[in-house]
N, C-alpha and C positions, 0 to 999 in steps of 0.2 A: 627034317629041319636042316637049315643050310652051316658050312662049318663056319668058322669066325672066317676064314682063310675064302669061302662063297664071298661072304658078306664084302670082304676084304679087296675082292677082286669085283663085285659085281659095280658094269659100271653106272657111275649117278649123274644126274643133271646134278652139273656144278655150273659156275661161270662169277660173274660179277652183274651184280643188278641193285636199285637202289632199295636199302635197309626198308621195310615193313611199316617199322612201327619200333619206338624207343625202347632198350632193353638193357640190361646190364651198364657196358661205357658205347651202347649202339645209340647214334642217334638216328630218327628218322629220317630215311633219304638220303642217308650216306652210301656210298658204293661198298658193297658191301659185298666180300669173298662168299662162297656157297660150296666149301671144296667137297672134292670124295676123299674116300677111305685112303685110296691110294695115293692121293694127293700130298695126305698125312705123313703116310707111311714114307715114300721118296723123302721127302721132305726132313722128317725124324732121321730118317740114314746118313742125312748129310750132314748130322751135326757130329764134331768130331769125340773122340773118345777122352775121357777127363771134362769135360766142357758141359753143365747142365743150361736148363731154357725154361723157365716156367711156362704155365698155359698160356700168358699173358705174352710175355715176348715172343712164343712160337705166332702166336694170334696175328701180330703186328708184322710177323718177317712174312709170313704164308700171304698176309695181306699185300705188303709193299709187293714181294715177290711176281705175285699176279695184278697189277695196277690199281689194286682196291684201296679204301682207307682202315676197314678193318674186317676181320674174318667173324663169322656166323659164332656167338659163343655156345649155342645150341649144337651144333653139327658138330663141333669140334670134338666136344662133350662124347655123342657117340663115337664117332672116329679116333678119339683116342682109346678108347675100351675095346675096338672092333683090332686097332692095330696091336696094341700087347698081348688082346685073346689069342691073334693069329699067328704072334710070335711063340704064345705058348704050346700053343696046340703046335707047331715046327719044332720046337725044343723037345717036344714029344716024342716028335717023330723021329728024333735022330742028330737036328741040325742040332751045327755049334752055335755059341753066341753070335761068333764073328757074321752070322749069315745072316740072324735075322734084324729087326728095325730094334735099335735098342731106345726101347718105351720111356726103362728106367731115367734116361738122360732127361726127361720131361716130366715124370711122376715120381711121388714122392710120399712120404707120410702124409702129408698136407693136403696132395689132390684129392678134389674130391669124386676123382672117376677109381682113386687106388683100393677103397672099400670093395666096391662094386665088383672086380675081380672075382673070377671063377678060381685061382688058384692065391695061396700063400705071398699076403702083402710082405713076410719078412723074404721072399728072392727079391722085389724091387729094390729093399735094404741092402741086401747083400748086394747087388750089383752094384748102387750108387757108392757103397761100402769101397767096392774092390776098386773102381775108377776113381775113389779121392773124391767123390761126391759126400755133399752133406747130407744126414739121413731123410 
């Protein structure tokens, strides 16, 4: 079975192509972001430290960012699980926070990818905790 850290690295057909079919705030035929994992990941690193982003605003910057009008809510969904799995699975290993994509600035009690976790929703707390985030 592959680590989060496979999963994390392996590459995907990403790009911009138009939206499917209507879904959540997607309408059909909108240009519509397809990112990878890593896409995520870069992305979460850049936002600074003190500073959170819901799924929602991450969705909209990831989209502007790459000329879309909005990002895939589906893909995100994974991609967000696949980057804090692989942060944890590094924390394991050894890394400090400073190294890895810090997840917490995006997820929260509320997401609903923070259940789903393989480890302990109260470290998401405790990090949003220590940066002045709301729980």
């Amino acid at each position: 079975m592959k680590s989060w850290n496979d999963r994390l690295n392996t590459p995907g057909i990403n790009g911009v192509k138009p939206s499917p079919r209507t879904m959540a705030d997607v309408v059909e035929g909108q240009p519509m972001l397809v990112p990878t994992a890593r896409q995520v990941d870069d992305f979460i690193r850049s936002i600074p430290e003190g500073v959170e982003m819901d799924v929602r605003a991450l969705r909209t910057a990831l989209a502007i960012e790459h000329g879309a009008q909005v990002t895939c809510p589906v893909a995100i969904g994974y991609h967000l699980r696949t980057v804090a799995e692989a942060a944890n699975e590094d924390l394991e290993r050894g890394m400090t926070l400073s190294d890895v994509a810090p997840f917490w600035r995006v997820l929260d009690a509320k997401t609903p990818t923070t259940p789903k976790l393989s480890f302990d929703a109260a470290f998401v707390a405790a990090q949003r905790k220590r940066e002045g985030l709301k729980p």
